[in-house]
CHARMM-style PDB file with segment names, atoms N, HN, CA, C and O in Angstrom:
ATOM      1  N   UNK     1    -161.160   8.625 149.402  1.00  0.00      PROA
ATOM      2  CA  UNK     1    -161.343   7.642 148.339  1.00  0.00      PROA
ATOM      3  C   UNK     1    -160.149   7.669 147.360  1.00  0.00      PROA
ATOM      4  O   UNK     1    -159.652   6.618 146.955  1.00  0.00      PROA
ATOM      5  N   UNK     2    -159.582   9.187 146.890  1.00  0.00      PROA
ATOM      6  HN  UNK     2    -159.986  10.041 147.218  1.00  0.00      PROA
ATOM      7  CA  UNK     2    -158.392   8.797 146.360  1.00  0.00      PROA
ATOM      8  C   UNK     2    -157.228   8.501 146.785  1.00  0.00      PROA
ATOM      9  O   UNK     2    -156.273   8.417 146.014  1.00  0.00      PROA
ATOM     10  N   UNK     3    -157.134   8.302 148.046  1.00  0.00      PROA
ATOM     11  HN  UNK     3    -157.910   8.369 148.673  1.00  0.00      PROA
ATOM     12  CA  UNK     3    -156.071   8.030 148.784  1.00  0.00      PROA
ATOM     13  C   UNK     3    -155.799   6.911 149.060  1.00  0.00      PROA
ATOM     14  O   UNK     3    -154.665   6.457 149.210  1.00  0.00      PROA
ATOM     15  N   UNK     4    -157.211   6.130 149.194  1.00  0.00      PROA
ATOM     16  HN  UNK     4    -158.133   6.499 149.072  1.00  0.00      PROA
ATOM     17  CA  UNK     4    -157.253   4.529 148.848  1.00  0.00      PROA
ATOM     18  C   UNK     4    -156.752   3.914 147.428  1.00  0.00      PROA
ATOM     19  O   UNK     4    -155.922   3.014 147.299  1.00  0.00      PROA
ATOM     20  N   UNK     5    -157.386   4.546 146.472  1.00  0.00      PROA
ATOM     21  HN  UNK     5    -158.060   5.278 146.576  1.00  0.00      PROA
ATOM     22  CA  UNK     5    -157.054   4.319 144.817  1.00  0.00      PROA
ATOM     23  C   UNK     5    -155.275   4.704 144.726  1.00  0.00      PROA
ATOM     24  O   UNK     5    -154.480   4.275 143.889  1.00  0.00      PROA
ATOM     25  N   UNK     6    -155.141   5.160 145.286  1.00  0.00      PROA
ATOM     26  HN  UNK     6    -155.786   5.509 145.966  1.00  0.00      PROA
ATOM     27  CA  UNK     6    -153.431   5.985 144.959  1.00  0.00      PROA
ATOM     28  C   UNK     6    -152.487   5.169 145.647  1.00  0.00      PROA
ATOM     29  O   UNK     6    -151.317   5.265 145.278  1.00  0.00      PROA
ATOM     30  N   UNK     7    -152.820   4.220 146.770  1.00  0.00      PROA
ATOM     31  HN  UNK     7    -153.770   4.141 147.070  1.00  0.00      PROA
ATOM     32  CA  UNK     7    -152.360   3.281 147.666  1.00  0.00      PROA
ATOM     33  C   UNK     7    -152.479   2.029 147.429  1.00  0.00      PROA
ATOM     34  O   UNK     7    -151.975   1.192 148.178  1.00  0.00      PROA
ATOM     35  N   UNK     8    -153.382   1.614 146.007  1.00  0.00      PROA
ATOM     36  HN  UNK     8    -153.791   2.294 145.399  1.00  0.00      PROA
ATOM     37  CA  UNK     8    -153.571   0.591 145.678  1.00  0.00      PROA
ATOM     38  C   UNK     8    -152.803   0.851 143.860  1.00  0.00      PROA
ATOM     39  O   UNK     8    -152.908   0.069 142.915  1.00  0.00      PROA
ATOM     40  N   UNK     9    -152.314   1.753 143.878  1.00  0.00      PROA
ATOM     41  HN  UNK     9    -152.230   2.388 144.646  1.00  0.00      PROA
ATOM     42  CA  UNK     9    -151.636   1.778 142.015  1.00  0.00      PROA
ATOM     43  C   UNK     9    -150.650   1.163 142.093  1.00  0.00      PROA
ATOM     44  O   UNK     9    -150.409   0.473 141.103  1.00  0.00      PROA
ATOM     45  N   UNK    10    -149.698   1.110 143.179  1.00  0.00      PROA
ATOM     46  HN  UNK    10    -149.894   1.671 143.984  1.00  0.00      PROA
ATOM     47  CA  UNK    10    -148.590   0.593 142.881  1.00  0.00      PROA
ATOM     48  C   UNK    10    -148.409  -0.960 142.732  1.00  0.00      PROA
ATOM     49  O   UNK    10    -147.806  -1.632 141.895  1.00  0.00      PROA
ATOM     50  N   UNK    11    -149.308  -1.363 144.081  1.00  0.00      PROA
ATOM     51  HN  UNK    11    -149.798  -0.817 144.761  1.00  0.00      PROA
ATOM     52  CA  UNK    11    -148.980  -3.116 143.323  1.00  0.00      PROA
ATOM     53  C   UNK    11    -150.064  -3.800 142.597  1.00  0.00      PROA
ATOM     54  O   UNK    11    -150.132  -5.008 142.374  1.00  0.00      PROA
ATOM     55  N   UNK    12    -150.942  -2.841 142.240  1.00  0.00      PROA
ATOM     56  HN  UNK    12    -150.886  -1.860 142.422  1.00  0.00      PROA
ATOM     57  CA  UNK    12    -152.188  -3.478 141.377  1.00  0.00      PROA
ATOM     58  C   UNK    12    -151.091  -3.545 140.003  1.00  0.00      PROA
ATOM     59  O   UNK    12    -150.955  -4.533 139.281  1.00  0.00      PROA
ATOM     60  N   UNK    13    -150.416  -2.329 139.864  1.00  0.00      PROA
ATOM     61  HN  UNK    13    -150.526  -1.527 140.450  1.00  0.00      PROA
ATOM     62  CA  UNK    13    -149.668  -2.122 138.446  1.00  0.00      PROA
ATOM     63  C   UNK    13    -148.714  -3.297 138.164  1.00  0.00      PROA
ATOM     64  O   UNK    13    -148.708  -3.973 137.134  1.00  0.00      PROA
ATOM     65  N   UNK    14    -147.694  -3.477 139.519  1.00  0.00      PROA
ATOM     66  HN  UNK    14    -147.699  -2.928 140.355  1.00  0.00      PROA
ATOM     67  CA  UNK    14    -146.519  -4.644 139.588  1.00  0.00      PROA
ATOM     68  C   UNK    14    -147.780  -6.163 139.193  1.00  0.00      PROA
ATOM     69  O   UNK    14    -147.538  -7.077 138.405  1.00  0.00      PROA
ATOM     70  N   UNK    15    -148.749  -6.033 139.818  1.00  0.00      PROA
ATOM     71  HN  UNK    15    -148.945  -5.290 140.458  1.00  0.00      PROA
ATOM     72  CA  UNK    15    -149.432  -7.197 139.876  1.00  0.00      PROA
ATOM     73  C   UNK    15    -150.356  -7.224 138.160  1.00  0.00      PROA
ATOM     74  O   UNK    15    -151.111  -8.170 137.933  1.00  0.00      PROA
ATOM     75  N   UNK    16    -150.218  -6.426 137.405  1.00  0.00      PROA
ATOM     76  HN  UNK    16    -149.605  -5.658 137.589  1.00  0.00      PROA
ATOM     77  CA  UNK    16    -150.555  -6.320 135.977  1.00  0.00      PROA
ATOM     78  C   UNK    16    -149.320  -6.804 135.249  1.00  0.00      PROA
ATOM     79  O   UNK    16    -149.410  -7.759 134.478  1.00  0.00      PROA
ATOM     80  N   UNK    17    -148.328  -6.271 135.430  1.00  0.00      PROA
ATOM     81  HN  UNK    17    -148.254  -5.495 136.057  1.00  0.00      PROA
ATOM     82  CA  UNK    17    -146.755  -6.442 134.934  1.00  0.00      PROA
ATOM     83  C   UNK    17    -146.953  -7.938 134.892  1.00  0.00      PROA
ATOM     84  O   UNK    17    -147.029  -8.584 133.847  1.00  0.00      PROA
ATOM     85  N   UNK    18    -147.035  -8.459 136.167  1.00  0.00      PROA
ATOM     86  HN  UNK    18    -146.973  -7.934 137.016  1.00  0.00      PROA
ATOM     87  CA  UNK    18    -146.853  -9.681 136.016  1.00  0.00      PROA
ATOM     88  C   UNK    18    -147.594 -10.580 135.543  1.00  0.00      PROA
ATOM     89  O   UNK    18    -147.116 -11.620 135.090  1.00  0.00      PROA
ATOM     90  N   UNK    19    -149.050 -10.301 135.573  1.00  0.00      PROA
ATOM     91  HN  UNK    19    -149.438  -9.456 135.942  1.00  0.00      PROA
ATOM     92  CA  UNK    19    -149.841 -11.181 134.714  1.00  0.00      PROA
ATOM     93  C   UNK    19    -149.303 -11.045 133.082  1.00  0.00      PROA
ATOM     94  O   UNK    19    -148.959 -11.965 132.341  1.00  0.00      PROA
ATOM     95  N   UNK    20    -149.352  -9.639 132.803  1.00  0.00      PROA
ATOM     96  HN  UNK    20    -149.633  -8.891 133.405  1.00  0.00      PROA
ATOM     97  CA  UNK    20    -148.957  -9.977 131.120  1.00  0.00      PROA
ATOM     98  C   UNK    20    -147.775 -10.518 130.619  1.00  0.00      PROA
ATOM     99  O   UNK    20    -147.622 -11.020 129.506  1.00  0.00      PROA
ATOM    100  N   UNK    21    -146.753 -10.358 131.714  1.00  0.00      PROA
ATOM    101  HN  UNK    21    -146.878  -9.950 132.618  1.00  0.00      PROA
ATOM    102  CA  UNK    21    -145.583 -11.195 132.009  1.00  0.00      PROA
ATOM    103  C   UNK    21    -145.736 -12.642 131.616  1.00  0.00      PROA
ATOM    104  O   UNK    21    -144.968 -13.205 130.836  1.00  0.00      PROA
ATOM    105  N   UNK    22    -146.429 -13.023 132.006  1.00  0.00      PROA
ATOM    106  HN  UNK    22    -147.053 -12.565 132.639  1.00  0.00      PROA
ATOM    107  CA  UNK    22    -147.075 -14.568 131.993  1.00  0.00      PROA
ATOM    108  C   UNK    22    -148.026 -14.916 130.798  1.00  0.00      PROA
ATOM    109  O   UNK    22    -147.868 -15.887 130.058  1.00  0.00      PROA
ATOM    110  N   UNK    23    -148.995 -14.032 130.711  1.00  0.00      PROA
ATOM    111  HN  UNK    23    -149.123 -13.243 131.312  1.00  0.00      PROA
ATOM    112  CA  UNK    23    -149.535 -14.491 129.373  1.00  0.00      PROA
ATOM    113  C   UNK    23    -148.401 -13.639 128.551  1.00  0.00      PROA
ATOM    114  O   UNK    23    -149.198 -13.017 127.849  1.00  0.00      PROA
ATOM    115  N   UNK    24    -147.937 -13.465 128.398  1.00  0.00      PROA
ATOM    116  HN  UNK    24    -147.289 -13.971 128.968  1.00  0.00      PROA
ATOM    117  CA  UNK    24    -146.636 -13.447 126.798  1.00  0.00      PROA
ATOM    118  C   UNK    24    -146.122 -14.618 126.928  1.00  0.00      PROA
ATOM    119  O   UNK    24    -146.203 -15.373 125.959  1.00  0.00      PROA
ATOM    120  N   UNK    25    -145.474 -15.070 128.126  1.00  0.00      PROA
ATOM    121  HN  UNK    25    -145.408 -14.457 128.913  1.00  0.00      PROA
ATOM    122  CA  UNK    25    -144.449 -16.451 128.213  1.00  0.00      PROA
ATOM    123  C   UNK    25    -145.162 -17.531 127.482  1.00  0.00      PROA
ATOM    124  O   UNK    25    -144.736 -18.259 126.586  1.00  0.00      PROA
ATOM    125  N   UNK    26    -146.733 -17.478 128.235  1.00  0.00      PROA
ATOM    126  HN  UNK    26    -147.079 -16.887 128.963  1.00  0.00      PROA
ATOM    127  CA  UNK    26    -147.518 -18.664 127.637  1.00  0.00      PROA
ATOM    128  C   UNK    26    -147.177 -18.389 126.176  1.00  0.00      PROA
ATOM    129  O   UNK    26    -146.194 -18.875 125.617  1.00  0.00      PROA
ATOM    130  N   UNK    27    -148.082 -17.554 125.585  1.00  0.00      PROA
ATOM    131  HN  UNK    27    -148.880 -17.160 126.039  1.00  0.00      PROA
ATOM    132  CA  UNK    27    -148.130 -17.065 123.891  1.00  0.00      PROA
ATOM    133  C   UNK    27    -146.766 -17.724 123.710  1.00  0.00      PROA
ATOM    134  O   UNK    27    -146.833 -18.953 123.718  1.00  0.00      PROA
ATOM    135  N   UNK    28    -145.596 -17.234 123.554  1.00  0.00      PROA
ATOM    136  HN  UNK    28    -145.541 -16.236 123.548  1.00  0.00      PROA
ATOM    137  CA  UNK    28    -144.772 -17.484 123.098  1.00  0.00      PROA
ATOM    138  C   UNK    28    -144.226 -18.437 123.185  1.00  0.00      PROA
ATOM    139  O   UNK    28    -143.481 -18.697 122.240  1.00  0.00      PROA
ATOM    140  N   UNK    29    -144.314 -19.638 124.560  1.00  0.00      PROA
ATOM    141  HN  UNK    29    -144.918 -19.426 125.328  1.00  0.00      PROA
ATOM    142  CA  UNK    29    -144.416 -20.887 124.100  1.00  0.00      PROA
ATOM    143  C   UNK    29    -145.124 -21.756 123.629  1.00  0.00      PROA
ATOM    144  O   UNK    29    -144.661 -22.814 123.203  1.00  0.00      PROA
ATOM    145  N   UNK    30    -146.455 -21.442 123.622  1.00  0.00      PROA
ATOM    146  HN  UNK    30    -146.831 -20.582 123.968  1.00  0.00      PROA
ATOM    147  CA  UNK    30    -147.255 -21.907 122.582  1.00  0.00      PROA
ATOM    148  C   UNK    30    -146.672 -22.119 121.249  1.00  0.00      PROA
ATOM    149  O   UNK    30    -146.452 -23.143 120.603  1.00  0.00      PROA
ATOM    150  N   UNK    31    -146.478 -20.840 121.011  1.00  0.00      PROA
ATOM    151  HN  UNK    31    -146.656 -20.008 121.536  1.00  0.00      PROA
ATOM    152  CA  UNK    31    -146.032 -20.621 119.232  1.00  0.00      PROA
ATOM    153  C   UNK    31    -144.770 -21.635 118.949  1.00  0.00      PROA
ATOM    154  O   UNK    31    -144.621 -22.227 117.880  1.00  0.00      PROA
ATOM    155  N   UNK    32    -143.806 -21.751 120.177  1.00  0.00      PROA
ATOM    156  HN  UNK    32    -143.927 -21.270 121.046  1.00  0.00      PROA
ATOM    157  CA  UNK    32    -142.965 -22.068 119.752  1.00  0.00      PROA
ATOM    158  C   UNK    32    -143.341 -24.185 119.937  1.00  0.00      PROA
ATOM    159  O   UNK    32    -142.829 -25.147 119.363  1.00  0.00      PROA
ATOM    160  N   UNK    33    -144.305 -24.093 120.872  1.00  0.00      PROA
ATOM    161  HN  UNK    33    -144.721 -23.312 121.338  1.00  0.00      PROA
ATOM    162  CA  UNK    33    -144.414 -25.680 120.728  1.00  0.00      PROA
ATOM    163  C   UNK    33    -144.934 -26.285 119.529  1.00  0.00      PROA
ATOM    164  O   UNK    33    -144.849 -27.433 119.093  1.00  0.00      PROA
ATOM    165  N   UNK    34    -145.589 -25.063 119.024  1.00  0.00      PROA
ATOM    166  HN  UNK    34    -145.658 -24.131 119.378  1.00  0.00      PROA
ATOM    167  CA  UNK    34    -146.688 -25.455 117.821  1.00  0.00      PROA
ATOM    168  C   UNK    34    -145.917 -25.440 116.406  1.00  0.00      PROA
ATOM    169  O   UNK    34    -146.453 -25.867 115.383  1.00  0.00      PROA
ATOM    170  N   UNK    35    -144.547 -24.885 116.438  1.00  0.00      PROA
ATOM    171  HN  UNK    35    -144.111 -24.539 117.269  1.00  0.00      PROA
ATOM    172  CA  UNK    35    -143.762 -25.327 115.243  1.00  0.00      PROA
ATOM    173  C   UNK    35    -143.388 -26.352 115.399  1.00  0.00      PROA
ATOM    174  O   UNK    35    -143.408 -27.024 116.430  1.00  0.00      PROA
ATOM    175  N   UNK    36    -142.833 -26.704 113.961  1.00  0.00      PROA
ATOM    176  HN  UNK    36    -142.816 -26.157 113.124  1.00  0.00      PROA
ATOM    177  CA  UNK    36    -142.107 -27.981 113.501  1.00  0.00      PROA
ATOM    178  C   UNK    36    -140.602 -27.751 113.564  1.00  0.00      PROA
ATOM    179  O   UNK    36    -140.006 -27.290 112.590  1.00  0.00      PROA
ATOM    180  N   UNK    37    -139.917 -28.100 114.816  1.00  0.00      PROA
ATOM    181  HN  UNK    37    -140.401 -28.475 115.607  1.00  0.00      PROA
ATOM    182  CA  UNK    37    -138.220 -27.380 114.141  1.00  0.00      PROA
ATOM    183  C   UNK    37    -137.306 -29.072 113.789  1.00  0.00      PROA
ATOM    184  O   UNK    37    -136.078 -29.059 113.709  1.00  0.00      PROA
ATOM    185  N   UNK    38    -138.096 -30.405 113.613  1.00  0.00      PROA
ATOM    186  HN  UNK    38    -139.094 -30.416 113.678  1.00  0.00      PROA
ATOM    187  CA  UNK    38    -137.181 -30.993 113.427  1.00  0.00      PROA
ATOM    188  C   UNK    38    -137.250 -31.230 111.917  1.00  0.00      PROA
ATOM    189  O   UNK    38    -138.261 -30.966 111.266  1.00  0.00      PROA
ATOM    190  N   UNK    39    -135.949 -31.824 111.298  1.00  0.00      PROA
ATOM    191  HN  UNK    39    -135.127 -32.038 111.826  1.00  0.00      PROA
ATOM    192  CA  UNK    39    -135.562 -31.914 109.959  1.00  0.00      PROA
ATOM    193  C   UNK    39    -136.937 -32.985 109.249  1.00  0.00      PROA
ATOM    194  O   UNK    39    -137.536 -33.965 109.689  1.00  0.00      PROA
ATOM    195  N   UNK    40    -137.005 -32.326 108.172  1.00  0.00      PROA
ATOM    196  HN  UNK    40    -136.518 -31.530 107.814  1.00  0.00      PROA
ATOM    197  CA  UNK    40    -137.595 -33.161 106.964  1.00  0.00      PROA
ATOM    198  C   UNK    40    -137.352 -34.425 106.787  1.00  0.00      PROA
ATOM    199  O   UNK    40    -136.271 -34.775 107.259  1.00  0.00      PROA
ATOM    200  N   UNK    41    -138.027 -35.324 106.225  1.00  0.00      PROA
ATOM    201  HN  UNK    41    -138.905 -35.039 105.841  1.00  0.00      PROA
ATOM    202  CA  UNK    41    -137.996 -37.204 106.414  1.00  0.00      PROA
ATOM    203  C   UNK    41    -137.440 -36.584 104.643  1.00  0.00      PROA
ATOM    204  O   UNK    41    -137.817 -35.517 104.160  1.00  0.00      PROA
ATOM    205  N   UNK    42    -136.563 -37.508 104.003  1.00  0.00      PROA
ATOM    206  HN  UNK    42    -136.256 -38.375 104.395  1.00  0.00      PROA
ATOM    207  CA  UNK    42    -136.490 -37.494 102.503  1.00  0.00      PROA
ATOM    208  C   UNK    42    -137.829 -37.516 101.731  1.00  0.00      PROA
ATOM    209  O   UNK    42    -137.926 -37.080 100.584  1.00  0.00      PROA
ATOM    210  N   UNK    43    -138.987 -38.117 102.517  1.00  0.00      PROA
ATOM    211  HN  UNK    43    -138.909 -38.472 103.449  1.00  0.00      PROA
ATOM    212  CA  UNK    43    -140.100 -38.101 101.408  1.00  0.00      PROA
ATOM    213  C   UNK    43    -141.138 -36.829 101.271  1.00  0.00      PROA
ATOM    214  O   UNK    43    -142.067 -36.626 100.488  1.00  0.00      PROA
ATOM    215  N   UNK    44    -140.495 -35.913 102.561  1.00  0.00      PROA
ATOM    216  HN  UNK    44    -139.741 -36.078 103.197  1.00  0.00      PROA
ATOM    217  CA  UNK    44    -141.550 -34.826 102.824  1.00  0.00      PROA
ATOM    218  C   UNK    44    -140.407 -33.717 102.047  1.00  0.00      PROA
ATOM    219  O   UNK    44    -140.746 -32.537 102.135  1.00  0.00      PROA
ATOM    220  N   UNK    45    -139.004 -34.011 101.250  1.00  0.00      PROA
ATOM    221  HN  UNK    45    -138.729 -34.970 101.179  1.00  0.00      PROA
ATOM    222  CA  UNK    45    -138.415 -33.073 100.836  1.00  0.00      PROA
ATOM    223  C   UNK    45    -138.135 -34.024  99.045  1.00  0.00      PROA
ATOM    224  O   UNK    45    -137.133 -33.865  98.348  1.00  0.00      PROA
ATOM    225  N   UNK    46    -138.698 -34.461  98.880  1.00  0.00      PROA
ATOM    226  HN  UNK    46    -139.512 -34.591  99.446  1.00  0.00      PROA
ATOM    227  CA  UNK    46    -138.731 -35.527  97.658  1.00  0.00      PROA
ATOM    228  C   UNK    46    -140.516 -34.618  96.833  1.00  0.00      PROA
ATOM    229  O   UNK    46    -140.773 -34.381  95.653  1.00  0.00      PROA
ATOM    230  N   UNK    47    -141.098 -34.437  97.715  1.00  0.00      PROA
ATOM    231  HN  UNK    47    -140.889 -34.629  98.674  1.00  0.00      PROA
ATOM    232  CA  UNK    47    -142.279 -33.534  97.195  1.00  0.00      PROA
ATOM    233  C   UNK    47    -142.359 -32.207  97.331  1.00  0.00      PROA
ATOM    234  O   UNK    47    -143.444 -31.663  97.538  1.00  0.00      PROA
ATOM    235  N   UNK    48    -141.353 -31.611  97.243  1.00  0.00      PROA
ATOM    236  HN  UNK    48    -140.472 -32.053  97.074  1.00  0.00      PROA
ATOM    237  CA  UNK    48    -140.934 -30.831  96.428  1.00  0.00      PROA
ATOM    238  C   UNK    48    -140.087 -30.331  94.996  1.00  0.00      PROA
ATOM    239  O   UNK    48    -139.825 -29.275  94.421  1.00  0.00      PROA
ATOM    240  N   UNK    49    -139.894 -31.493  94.858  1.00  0.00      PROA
ATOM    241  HN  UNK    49    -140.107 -32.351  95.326  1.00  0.00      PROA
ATOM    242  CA  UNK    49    -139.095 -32.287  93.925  1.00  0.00      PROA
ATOM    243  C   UNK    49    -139.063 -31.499  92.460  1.00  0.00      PROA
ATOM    244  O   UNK    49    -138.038 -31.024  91.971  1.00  0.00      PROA
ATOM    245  N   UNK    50    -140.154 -31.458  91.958  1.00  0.00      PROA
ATOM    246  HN  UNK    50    -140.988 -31.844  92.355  1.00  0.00      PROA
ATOM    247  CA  UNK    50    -141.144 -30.851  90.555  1.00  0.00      PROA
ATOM    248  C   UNK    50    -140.851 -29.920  90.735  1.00  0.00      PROA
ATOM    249  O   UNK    50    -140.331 -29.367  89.766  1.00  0.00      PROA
ATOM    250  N   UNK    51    -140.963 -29.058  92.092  1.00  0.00      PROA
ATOM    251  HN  UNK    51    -141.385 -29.507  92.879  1.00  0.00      PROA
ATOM    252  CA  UNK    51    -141.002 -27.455  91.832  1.00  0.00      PROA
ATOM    253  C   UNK    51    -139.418 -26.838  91.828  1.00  0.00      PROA
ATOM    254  O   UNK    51    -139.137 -25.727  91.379  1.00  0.00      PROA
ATOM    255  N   UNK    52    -138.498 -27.731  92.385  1.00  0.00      PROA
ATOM    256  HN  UNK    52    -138.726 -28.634  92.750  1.00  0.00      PROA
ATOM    257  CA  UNK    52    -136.838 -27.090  92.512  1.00  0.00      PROA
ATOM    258  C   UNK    52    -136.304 -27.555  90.793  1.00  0.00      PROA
ATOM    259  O   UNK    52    -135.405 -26.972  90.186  1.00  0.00      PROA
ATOM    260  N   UNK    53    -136.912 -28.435  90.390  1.00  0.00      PROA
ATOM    261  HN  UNK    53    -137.642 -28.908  90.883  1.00  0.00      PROA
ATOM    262  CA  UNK    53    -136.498 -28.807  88.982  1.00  0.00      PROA
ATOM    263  C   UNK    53    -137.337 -28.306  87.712  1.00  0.00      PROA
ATOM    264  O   UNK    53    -137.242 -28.830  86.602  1.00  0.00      PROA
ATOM    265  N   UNK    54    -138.274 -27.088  88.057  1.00  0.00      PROA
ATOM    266  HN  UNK    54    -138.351 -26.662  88.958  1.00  0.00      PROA
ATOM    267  CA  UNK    54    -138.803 -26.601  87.578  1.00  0.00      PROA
ATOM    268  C   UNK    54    -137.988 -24.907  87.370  1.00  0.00      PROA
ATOM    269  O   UNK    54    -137.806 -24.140  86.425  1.00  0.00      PROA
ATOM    270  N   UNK    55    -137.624 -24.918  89.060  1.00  0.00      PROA
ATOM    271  HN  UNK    55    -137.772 -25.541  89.828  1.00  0.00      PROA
ATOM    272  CA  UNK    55    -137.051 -23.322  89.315  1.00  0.00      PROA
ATOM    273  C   UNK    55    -135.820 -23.482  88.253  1.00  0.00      PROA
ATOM    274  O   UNK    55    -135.453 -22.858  87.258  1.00  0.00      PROA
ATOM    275  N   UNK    56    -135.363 -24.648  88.976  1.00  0.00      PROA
ATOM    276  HN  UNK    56    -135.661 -25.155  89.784  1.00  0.00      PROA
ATOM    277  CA  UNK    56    -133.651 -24.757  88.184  1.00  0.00      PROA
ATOM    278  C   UNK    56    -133.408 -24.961  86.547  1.00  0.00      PROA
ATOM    279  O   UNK    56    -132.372 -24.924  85.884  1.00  0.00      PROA
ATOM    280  N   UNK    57    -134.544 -25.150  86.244  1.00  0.00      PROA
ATOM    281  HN  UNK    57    -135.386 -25.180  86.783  1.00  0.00      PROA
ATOM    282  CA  UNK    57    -134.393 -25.511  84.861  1.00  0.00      PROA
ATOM    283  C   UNK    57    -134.462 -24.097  84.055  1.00  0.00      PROA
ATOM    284  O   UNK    57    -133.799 -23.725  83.087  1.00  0.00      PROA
ATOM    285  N   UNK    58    -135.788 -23.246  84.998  1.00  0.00      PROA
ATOM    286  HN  UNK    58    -136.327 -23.548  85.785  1.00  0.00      PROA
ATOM    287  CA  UNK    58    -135.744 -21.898  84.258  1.00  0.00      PROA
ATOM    288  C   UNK    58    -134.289 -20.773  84.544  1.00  0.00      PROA
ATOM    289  O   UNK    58    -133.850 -19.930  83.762  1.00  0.00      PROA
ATOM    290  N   UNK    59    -133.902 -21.044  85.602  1.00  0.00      PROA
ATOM    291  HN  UNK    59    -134.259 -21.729  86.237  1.00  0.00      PROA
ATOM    292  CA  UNK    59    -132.721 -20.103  86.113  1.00  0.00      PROA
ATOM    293  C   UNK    59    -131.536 -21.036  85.342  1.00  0.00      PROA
ATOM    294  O   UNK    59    -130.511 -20.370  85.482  1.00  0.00      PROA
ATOM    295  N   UNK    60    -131.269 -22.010  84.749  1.00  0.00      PROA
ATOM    296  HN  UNK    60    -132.103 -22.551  84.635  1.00  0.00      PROA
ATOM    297  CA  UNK    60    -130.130 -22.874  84.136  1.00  0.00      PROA
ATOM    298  C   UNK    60    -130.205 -23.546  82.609  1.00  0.00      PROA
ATOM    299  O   UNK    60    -129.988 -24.748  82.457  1.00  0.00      PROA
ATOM    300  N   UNK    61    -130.607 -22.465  81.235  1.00  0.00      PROA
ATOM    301  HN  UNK    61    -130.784 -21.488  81.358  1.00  0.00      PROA
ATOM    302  CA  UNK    61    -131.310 -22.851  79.856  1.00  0.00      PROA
ATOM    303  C   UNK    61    -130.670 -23.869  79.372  1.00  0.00      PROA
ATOM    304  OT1 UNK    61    -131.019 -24.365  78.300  1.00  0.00      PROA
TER     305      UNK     61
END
């Protein structure tokens, strides 16, 4: 019986490698589909507006 189990570690293990292999790839393109990497429209950087002229006013008396 352990000679069976000891004959089956090696590619049960390669065959683990590779599943988590794969679910990381997924995960991590997930994450990366699920960001936003394109640029700001002027009106989605226009509402922020109050708060940079708020910072700048205190950092510039």
């Amino acid at each position: 019986m352990i000679e069976i189990l000891a004959s089956l570690a090696v590619p049960l293990s390669a065959f683990t490698l590779i599943q988590l292999w794969g679910l990381a790839t997924i995960a991590i393109g997930g994450y990366l589909e699920s960001r936003d990497f394109r640029m700001p429209t002027p009106e989605e950087n226009f509402a922020t507006l109050p708060f940079w002229m708020f910072i700048t006013a205190r950092e510039n008396p």
